[in-house]
VOPAGU-2260 file (C-alpha; in pm, 1 decimal, decimal comma):
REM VOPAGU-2260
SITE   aa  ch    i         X         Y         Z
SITE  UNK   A    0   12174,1   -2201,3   -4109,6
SITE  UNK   A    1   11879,2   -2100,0   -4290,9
SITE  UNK   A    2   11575,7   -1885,3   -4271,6
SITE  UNK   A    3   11336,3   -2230,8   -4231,1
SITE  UNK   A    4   11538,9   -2349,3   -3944,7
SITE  UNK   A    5   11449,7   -2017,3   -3769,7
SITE  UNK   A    6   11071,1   -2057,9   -3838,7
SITE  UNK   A    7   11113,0   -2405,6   -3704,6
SITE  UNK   A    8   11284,2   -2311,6   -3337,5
SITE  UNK   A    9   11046,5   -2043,7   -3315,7
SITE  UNK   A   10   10721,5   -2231,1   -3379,1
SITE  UNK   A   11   10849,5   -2514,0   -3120,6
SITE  UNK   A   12   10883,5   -2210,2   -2870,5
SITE  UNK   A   13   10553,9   -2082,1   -2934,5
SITE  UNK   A   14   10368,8   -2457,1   -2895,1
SITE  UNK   A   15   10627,0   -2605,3   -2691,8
SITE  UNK   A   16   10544,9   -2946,2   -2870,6
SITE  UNK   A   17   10752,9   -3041,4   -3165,6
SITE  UNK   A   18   10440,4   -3256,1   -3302,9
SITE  UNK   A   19   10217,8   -2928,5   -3314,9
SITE  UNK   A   20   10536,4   -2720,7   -3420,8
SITE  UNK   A   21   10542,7   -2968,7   -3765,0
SITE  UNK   A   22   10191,4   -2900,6   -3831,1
SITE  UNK   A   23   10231,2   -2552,5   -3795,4
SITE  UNK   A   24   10507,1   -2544,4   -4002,0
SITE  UNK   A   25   10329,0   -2785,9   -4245,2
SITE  UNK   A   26   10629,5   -3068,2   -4233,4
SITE  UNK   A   27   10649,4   -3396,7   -4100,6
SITE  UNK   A   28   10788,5   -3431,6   -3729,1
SITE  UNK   A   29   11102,1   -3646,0   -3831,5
SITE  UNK   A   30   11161,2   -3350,5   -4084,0
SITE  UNK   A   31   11132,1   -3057,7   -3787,0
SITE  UNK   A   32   11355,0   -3229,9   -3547,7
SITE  UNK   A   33   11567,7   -3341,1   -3789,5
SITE  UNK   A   34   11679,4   -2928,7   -3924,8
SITE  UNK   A   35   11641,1   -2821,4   -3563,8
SITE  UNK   A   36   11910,7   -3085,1   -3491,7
SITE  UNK   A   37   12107,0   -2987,5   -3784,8
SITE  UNK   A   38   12097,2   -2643,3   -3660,1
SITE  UNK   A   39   12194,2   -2711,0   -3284,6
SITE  UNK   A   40   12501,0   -2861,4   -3445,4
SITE  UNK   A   41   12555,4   -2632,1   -3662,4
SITE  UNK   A   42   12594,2   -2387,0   -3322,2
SITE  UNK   A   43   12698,0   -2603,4   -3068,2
SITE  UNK   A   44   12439,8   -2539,2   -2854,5
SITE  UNK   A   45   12164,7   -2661,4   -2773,2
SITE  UNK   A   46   11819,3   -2504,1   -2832,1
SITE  UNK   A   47   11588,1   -2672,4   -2641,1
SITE  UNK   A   48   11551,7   -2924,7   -2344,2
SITE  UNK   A   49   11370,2   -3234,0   -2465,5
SITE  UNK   A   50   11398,2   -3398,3   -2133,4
SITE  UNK   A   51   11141,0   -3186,5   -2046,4
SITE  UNK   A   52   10743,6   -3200,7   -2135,9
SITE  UNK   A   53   10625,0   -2974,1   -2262,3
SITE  UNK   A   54   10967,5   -2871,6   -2441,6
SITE  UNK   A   55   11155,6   -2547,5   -2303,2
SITE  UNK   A   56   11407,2   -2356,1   -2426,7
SITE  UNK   A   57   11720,0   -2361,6   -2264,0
SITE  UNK   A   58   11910,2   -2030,6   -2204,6
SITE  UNK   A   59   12128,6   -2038,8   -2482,6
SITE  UNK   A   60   11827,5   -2148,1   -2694,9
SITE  UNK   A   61   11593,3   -1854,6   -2541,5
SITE  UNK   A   62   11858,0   -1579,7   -2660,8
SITE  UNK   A   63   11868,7   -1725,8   -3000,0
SITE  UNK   A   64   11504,7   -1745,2   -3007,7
SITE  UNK   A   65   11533,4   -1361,0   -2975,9
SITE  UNK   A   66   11747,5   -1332,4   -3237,0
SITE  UNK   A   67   11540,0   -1564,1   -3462,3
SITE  UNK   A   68   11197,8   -1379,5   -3400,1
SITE  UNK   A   69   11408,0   -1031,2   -3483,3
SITE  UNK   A   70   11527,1   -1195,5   -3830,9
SITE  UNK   A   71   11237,7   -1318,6   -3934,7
SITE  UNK   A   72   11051,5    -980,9   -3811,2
SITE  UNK   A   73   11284,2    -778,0   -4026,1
SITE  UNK   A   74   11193,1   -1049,1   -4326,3
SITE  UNK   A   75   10846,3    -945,5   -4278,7
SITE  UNK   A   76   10884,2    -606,5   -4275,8
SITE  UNK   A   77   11153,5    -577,4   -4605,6
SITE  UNK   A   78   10867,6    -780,6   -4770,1
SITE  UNK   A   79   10576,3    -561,1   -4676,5
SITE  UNK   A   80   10830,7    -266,5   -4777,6
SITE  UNK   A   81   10888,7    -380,5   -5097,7
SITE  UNK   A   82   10491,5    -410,8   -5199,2
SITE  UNK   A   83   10459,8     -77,4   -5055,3
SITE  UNK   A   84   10737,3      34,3   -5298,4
SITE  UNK   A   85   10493,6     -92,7   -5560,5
SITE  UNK   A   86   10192,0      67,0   -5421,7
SITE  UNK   A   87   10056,8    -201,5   -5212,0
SITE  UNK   A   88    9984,6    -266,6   -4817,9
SITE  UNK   A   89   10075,3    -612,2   -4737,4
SITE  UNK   A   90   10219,1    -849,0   -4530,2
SITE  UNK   A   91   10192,6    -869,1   -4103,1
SITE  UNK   A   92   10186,5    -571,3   -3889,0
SITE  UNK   A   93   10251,3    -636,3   -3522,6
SITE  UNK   A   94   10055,1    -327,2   -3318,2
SITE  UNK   A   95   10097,4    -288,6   -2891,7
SITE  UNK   A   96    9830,8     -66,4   -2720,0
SITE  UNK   A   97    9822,9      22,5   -2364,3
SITE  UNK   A   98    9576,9    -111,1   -2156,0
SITE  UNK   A   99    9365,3     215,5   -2081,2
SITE  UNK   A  100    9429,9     312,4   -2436,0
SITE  UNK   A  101    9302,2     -26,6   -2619,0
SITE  UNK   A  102    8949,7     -57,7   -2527,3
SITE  UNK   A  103    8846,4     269,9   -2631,7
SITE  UNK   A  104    9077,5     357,4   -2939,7
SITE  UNK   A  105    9082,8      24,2   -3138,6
SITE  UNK   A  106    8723,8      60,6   -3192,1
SITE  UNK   A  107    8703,0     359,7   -3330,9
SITE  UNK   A  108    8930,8     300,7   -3626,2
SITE  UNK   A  109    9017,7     -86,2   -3658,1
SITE  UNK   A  110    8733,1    -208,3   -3871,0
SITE  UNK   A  111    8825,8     103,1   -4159,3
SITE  UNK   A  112    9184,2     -51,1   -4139,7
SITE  UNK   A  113    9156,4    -377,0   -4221,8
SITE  UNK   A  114    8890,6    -306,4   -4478,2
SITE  UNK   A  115    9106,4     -51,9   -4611,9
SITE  UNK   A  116    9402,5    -273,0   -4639,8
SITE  UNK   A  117    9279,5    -651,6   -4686,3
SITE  UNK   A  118    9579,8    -748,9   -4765,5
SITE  UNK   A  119    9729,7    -617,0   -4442,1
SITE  UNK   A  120    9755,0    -883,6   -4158,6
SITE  UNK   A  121    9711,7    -693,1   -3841,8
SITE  UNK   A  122    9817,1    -867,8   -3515,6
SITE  UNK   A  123    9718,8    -652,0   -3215,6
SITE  UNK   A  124    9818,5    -747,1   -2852,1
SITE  UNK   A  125    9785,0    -520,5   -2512,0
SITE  UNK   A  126   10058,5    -440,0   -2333,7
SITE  UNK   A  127   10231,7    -203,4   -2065,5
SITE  UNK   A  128   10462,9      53,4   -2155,9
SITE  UNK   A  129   10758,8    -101,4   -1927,6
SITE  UNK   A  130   10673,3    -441,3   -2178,7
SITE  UNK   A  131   10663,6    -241,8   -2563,4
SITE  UNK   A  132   11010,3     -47,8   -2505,2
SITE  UNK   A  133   11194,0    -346,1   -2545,1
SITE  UNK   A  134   10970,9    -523,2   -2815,3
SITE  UNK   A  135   11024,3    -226,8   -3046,5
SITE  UNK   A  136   11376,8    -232,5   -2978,1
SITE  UNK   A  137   11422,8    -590,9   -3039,3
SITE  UNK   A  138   11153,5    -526,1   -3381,8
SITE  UNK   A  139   10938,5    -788,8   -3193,7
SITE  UNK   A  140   10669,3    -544,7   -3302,3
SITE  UNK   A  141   10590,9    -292,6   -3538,2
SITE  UNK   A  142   10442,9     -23,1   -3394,8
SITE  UNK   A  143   10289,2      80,9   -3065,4
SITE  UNK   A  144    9999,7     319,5   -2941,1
SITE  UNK   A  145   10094,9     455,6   -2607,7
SITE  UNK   A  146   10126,2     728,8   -2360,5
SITE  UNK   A  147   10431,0    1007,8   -2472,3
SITE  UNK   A  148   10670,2    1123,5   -2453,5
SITE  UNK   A  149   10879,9     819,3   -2372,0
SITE  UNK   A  150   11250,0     972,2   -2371,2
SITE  UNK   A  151   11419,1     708,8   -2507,5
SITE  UNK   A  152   11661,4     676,2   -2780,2
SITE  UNK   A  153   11594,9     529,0   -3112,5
SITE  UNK   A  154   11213,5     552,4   -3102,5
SITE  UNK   A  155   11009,6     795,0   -3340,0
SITE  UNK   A  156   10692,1     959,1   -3153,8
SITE  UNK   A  157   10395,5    1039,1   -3437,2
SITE  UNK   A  158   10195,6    1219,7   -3170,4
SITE  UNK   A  159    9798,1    1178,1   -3242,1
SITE  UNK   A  160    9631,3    1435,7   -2967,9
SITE  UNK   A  161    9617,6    1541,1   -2654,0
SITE  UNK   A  162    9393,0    1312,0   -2445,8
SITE  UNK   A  163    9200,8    1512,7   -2137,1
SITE  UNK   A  164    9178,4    1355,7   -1761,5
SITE  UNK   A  165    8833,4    1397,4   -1578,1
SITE  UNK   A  166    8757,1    1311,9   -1176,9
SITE  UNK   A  167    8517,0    1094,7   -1191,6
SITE  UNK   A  168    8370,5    1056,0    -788,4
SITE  UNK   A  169    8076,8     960,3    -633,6
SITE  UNK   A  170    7786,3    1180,7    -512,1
SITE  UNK   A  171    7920,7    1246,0    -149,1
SITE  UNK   A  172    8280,7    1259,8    -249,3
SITE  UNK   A  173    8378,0    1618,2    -347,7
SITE  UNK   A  174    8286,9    1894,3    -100,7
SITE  UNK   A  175    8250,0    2204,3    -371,3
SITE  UNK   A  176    8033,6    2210,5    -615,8
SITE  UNK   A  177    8244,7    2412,3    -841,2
SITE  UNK   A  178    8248,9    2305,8   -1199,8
SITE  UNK   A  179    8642,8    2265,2   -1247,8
SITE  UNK   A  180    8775,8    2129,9    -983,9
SITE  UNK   A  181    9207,6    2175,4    -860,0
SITE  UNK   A  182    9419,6    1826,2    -808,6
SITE  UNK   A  183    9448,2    1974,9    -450,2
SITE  UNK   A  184    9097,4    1959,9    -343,2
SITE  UNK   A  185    9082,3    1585,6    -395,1
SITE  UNK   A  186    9097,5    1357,0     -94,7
SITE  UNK   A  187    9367,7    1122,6    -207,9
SITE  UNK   A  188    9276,2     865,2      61,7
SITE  UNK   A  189    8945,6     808,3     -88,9
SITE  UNK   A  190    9137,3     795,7    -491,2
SITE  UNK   A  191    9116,0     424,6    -660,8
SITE  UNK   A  192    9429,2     327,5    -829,7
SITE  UNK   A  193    9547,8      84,5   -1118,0
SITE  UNK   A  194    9803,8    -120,9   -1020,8
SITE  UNK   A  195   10176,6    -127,0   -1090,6
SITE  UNK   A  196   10326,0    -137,2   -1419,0
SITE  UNK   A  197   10029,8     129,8   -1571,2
SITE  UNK   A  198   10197,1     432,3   -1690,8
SITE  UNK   A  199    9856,4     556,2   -1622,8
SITE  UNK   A  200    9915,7     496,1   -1254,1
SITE  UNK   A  201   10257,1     736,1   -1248,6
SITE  UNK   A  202   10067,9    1021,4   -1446,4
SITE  UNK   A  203    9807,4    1005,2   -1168,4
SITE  UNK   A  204   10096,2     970,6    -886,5
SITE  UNK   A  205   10229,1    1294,9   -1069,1
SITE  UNK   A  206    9871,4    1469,5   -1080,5
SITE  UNK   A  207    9828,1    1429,8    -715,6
SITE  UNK   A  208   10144,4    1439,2    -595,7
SITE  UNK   A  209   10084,8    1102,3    -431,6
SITE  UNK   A  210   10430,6    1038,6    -404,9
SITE  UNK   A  211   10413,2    1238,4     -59,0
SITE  UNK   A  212   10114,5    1063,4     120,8
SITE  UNK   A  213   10329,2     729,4      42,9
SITE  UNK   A  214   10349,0     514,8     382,7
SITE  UNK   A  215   10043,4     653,5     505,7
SITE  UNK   A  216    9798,0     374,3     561,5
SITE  UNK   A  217    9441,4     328,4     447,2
SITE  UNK   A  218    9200,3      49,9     560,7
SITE  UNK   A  219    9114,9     -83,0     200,7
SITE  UNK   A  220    9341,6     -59,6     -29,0
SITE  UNK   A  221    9296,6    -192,5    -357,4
SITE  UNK   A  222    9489,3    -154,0    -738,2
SITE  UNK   A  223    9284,3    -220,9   -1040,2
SITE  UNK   A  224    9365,3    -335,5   -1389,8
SITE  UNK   A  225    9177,9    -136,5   -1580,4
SITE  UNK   A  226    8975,9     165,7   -1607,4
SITE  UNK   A  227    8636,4     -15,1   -1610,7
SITE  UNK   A  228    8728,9    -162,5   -1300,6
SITE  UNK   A  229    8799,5     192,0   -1146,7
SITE  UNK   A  230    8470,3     352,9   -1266,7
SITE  UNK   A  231    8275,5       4,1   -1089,5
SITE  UNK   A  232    8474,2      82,4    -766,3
SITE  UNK   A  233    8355,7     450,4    -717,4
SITE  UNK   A  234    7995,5     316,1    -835,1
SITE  UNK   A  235    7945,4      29,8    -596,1
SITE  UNK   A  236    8199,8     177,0    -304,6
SITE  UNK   A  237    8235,2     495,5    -315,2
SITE  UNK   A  238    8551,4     713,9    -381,3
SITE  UNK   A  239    8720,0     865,5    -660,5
SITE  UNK   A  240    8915,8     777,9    -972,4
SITE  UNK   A  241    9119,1     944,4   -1250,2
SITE  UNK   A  242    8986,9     863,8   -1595,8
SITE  UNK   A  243    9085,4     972,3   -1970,2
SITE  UNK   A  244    8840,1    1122,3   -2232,8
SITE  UNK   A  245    8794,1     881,9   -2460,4
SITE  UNK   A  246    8671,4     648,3   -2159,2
SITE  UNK   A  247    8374,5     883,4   -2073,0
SITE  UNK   A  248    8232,8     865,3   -2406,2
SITE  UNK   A  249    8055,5     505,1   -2349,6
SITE  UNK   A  250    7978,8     621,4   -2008,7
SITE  UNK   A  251    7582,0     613,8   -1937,7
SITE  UNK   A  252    7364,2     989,7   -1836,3
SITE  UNK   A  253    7420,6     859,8   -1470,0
SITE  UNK   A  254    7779,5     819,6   -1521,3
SITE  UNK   A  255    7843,6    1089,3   -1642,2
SITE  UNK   A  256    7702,9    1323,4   -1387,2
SITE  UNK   A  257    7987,1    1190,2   -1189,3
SITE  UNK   A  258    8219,5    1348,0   -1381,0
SITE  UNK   A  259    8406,6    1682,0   -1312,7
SITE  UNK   A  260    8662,9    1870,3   -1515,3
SITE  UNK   A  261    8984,3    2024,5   -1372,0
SITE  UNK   A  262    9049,3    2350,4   -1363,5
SITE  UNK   A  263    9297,0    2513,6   -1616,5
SITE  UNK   A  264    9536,5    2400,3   -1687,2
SITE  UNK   A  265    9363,0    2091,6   -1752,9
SITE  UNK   A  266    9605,8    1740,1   -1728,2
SITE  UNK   A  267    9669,5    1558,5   -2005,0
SITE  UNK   A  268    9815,9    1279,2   -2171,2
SITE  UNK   A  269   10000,6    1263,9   -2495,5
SITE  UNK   A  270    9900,8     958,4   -2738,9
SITE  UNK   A  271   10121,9     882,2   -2999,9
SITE  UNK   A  272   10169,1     560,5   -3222,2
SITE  UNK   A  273   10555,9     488,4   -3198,7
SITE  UNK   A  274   10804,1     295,9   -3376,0
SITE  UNK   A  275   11150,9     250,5   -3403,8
SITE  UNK   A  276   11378,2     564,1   -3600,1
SITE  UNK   A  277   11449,9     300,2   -3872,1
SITE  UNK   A  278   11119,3     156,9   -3920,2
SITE  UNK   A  279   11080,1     110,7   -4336,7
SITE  UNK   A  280   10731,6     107,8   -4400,7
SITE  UNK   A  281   10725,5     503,8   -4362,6
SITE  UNK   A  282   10357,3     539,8   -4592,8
SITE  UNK   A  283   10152,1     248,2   -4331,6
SITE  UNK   A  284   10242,4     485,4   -4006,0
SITE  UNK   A  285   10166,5     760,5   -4251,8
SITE  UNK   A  286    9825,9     612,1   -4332,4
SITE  UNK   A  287    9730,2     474,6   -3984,2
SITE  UNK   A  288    9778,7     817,6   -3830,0
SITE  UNK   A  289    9575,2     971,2   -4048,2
SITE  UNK   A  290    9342,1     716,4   -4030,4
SITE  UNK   A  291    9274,3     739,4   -3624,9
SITE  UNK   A  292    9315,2    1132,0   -3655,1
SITE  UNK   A  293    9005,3    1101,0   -3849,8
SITE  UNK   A  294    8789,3     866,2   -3644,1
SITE  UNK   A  295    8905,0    1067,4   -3309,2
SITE  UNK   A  296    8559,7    1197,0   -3203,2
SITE  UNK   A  297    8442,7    1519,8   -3182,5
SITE  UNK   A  298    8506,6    1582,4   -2844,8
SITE  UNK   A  299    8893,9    1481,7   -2892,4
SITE  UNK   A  300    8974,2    1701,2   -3132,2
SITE  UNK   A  301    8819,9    1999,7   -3033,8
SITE  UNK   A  302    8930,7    2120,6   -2702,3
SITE  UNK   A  303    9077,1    2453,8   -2707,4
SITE  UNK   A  304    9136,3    2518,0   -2342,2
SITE  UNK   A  305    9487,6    2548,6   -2229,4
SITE  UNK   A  306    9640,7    2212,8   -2089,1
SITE  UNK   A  307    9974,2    2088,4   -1954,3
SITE  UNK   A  308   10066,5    1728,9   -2023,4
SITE  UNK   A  309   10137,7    1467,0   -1733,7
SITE  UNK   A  310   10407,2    1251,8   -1760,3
């Protein structure tokens, strides 16, 4: 077994065509199949099902495929660790964001990084909590920007700041016109949602202590994907949503009027960029986290008032 035979299962997986796996791999078909083959033998099992079209993994194969992405990861990252040992930023770096995270975050500080580091290939990919836990566990990826804290074992939390929730209704929604408004005084029948699997979605079950009006029925009920998505729903039907800071800021003058503050203690979520407790390349988490703590907008950074975080 070798480190090429491991490129070569794993860039069949990803096409799922052995022709298009040799390209990518930059070797002749015959030459693929052949140290796949070799390598199935070598095991006594077999990888992949080429009865099938396209090609599939069996479920021996799609374990050792998981074992052969973690190698190779751990390749990566030794090589990018030794050129940081000599000073230099290198090599791939695999980053998850959360959905209601990505949109607003990445641009503030993305463009800075890669100029910064052009040697640095950055691979960037949105996922859901529930989804990154096990990728940084498995090193499928390097690092992750997400909601904390997590409470899991094994994982290093680099907390960034302290990111603010705001109602955001529509004209007719809230009754006072006070300017900070209590979770209580929110008509959770009328309160968009995103759907499943958004750690998002708990923090706002926890907020509004949904988790007793569950059962009760509504005549339109409907679970978004993303925060844009929300803020449309309240502006063309109606309602209210739950929406973080850094959302508001691309918000138009008429948008904005929608919004309302909570009272003190105002909700909160934690960001932090995570990685495993082992993860080498200590001074490129240094440098990214210093790196977004500067590009955090004014706004961000600046809040004084007292808060209580909502996991």
């Amino acid at each position: 077994m070798n480190l090429v035979q491991l490129e070569y299962i794993v860039a069949v997986d990803s096409t799922r065509h052995f022709a298009k796996a040799a390209e990518k791999c930059f070797v002749t078909q015959p030459t693929l199949s052949m140290m796949i083959q070799k390598l199935e033998e070598e095991l006594g099992v077999k990888i992949f099902d080429r009865s099938k079209q396209p090609v599939i993994p069996t479920k021996e194969g799609e374990q050792l495929i998981i074992h052969a992405k973690s190698v190779l990861s751990e390749l990566n990252r030794m090589k990018g660790y030794a050129k940081e040992l000599q000073g230099e930023i290198s090599g791939e770096f695999h980053l998850a964001v959360i959905p209601t995270l990505a949109p607003y975050l990445i641009p503030l500080f993305i463009k800075q990084f890669t100029n910064q580091y052009p040697l640095l290939s950055v691979r960037m990919k949105e996922m859901t909590t529930e989804e990154i836990i096990p990728k940084l566990k498995r090193r499928e990826i390097d690092a992750a920007l997400l909601a904390t804290p997590l409470l899991e074992n094994g994982l290093t939390e680099n907390k960034l700041f302290n990111e603010e929730f705001f109602v955001y209704a529509s004209k007719n929604e809230l009754q006072s016109r006070k300017k900070y408004i209590l979770p209580g005084e929110l008509n959770v029948h009328h309160l968009w949602l995103l759907e499943e699997g958004h750690c998002m979605r708990n923090q706002v079950f926890n907020l509004c202590e949904l988790r007793k009006m569950e059962g009760t029925k509504n005549n339109l009920l409907y679970e978004a994907g993303s925060i844009e998505t929300l803020i449309q729903l309240v502006d063309k039907l109606e309602g209210i949503t739950i929406v973080p800071r850094l959302s508001t800021l691309t918000m138009t003058s008429k948008q904005k009027a929608k919004l309302h503050e909570f009272a003190n203690p105002k909700p909160v979520r934690e960001i932090s960029l995570v990685t495993v407790d082992s993860y080498p390349r200590k001074k490129l988490i240094r440098e990214l986290c210093n790196l977004i703590a500067l590009n955090l907008p004014f706004e961000v950074t600046t809040k004084k008032n007292e808060v209580i975080p909502i996991n």
